[in-house]
C-alpha positions in Angstrom: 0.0 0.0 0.0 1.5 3.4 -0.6 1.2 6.6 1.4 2.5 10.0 0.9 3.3 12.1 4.4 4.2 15.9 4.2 6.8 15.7 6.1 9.1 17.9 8.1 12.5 15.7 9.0 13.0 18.4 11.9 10.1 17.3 13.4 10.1 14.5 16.0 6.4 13.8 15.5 6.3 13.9 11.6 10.0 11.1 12.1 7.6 9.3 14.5 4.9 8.8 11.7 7.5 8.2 9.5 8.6 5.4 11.2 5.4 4.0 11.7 4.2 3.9 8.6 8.0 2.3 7.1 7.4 -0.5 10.3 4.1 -1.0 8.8 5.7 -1.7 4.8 4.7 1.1 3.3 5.6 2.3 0.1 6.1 6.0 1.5 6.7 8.7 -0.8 7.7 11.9 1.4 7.1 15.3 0.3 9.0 17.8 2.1 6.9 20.6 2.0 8.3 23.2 3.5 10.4 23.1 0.3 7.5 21.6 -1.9 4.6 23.1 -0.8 1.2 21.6 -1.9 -0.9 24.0 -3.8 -4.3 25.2 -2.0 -6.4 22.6 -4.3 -3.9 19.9 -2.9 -5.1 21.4 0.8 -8.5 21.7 0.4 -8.4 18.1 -0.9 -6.0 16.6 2.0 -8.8 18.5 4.4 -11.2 17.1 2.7 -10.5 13.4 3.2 -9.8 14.2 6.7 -12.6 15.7 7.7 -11.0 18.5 8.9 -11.4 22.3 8.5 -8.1 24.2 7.4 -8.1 26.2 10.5 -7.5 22.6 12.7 -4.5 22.0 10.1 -3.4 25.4 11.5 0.0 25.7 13.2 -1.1 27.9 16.3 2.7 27.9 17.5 3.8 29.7 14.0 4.1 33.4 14.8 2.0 34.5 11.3 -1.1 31.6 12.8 -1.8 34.4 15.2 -3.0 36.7 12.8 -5.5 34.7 11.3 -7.1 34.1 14.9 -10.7 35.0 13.5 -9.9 34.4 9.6 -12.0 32.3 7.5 -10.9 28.8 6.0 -10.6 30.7 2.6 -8.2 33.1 4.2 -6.2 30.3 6.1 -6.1 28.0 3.5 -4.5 31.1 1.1 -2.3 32.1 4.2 -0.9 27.9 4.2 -0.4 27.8 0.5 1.7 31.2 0.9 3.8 30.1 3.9 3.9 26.5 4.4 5.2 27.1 8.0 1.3 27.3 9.0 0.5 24.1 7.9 0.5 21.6 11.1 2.2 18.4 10.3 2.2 15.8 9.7 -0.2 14.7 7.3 -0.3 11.5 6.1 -2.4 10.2 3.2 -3.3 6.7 2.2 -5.7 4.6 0.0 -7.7 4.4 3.3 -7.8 8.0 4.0 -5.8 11.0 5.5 -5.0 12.1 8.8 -2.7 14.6 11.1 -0.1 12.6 12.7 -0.8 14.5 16.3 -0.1 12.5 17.7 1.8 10.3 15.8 -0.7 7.0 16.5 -3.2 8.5 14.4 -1.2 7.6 11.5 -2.5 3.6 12.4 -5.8 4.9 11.5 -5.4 4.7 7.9 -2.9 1.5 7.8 -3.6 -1.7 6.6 -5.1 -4.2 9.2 
């Protein structure tokens, strides 16, 4: 089964995912995207197959998150696809869906049994 995680190696929770999803056999492509950044489609889509809204795939901790405290999704999802930085990681997509690796566990929600 293959996955794709956006990935940040200075992270220990996206490495943690990472790990779990190489322990598990996965065919893991890892997009670095804080140098590749996925467009605003690719966002809205990721989101999407979550179930989540943009603003809880919002890094609060980033110093530009506070300023879009009382933003819409439009304007946080523009804000993301402008600085990366905002976008909390990491995400972790597979045939079975997509999640945010926070923790790190969630990951083994989309894994094959």
């Amino acid at each position: 089964m293959k996955a794709t995680i956006y990935h940040n190696p200075r992270c220990s929770k996206s490495r943690e995912a990472l790990a779990l999803l190489q322990a598990a056999g996965m065919d893991v492509t890892i997009v670095e995207y804080l140098k590749q950044p996925p467009s605003r489609d690719t966002l809205v889509r990721l989101y999407g197959r979550a179930g989540m809204r943009a603003r809880d795939g919002l890094r609060m901790a980033e110093a530009g998150a506070k300023a879009l405290k009382d933003a819409g999704e439009d304007a946080i999802l523009d804000a993301m696809a402008a600085d990366p930085s905002l976008i909390e990681r990491p995400l972790v997509e597979t045939d079975r869906g997509v999640r945010l690796g926070r923790p790190p566990e969630k990951v083994k929600e989309i894994l094959p049994d």
